[in-house]
C-alpha positions in Angstrom: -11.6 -18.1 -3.9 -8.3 -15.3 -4.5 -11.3 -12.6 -3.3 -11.6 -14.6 -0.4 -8.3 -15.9 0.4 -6.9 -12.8 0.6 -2.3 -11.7 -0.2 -1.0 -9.0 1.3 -0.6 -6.6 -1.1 -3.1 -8.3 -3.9 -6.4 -7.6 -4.6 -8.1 -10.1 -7.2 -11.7 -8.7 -8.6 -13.3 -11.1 -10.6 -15.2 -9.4 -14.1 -19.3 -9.7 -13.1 -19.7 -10.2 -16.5 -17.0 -12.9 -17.8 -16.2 -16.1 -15.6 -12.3 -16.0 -17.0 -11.7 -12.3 -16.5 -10.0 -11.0 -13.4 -8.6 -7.2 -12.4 -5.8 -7.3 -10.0 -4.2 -4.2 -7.7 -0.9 -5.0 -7.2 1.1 -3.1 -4.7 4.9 -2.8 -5.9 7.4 -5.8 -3.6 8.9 -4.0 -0.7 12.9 -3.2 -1.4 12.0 -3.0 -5.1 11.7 -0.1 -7.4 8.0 -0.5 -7.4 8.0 -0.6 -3.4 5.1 1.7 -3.3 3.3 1.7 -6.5 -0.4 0.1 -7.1 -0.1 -2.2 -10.2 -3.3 -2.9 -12.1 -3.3 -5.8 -14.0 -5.2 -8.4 -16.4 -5.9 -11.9 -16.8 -8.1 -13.5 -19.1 -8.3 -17.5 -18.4 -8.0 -19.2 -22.3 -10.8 -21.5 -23.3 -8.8 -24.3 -22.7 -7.8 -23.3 -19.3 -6.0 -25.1 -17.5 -4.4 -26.8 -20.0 -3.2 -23.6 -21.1 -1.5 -20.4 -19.1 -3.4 -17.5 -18.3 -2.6 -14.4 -20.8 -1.4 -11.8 -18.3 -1.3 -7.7 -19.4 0.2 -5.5 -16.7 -2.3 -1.9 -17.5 -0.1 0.3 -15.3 2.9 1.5 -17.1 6.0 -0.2 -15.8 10.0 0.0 -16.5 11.2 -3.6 -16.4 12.9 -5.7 -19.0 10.5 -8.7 -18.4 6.9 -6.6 -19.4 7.0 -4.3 -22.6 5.4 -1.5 -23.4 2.4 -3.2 -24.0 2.1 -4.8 -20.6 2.6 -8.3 -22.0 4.5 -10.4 -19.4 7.4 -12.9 -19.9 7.5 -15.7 -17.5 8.3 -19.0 -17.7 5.2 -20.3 -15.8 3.4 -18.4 -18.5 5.3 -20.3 -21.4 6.5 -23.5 -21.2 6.9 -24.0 -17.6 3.0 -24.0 -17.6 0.8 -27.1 -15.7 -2.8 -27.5 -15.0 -1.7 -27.9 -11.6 -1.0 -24.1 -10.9 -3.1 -21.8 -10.0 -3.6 -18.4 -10.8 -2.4 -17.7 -7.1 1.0 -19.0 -7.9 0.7 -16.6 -11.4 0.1 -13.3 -9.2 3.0 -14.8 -6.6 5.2 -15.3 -9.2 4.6 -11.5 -10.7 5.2 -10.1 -7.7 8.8 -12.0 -7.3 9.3 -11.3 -10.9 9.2 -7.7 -10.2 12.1 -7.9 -7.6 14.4 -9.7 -9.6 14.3 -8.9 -13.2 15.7 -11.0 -15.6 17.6 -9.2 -18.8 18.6 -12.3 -20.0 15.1 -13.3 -21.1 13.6 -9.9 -21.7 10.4 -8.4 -23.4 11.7 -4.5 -23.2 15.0 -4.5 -24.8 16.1 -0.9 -24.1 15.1 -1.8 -20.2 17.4 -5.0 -20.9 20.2 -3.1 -21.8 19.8 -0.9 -19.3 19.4 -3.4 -17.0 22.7 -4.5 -18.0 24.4 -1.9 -18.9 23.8 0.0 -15.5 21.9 -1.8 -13.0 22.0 1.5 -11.0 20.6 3.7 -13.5 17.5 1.0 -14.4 16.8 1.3 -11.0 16.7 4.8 -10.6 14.6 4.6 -14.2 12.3 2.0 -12.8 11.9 4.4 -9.5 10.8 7.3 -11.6 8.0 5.3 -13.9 6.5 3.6 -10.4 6.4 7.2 -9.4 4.7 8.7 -12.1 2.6 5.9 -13.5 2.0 4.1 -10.4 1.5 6.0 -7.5 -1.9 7.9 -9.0 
């Protein structure tokens, strides 16, 4: 259906070979430090799906206090905001705001947390330079 029903700015490829495993391209929010980048990401639908959140793994490097350095993603919809009723539509909408408007409160990356706090200006700027040389390949 997400192949079909297509978002600007999101391409979802199903895996051929497993039912629960998609690939999505990801182009960086506009007016964001990822404007311009191409984000490939991961989700693997759980067994129990969808009782259960999808694991999400961002693959392209990324400077943001919400997604470490191993690409794992902290969002609430992906926690304990989580019901059966959404879709993984609403999980690739809600990554794409997520990247706009980091939250260091409830981070992932602490040194991008601090940063993030610290000198909003200078994650930025730090943000800008990974999207440019991790994402823009």
């Amino acid at each position: 259906m997400l192949s079909k029903d297509k978002i600007d700015g999101i391409d979802v490829i199903p895996d051929k070979n497993y039912f629960g495993h998609f690939y999505v391209k990801l182009r960086g929010p506009k007016e964001t430090p990822y404007e311009g980048g191409n984000y490939d990401i991961e989700i693997l639908l759980p067994e129990d799906y969808p009782m259960s959140p999808p694991k999400v793994l961002f693959i392209t490097k990324i400077f943001h206090p919400n997604i470490d350095k191993l690409g794992r993603v902290c969002l609430d919809i992906l926690k304990d905001k989580w019901t059966p009723a959404l879709q993984i539509r609403s999980v690739i909408l809600s990554i794409q705001i997520l990247m706009g408007n980091p939250d260091p409160e409830d981070f992932l990356d602490i040194e991008a947390a601090q940063l993030w706090k610290k000198s909003p200006q200078d994650a930025i700027k730090r943000a800008k330079e990974w999207t440019q040389k991790y994402a823009m390949l």
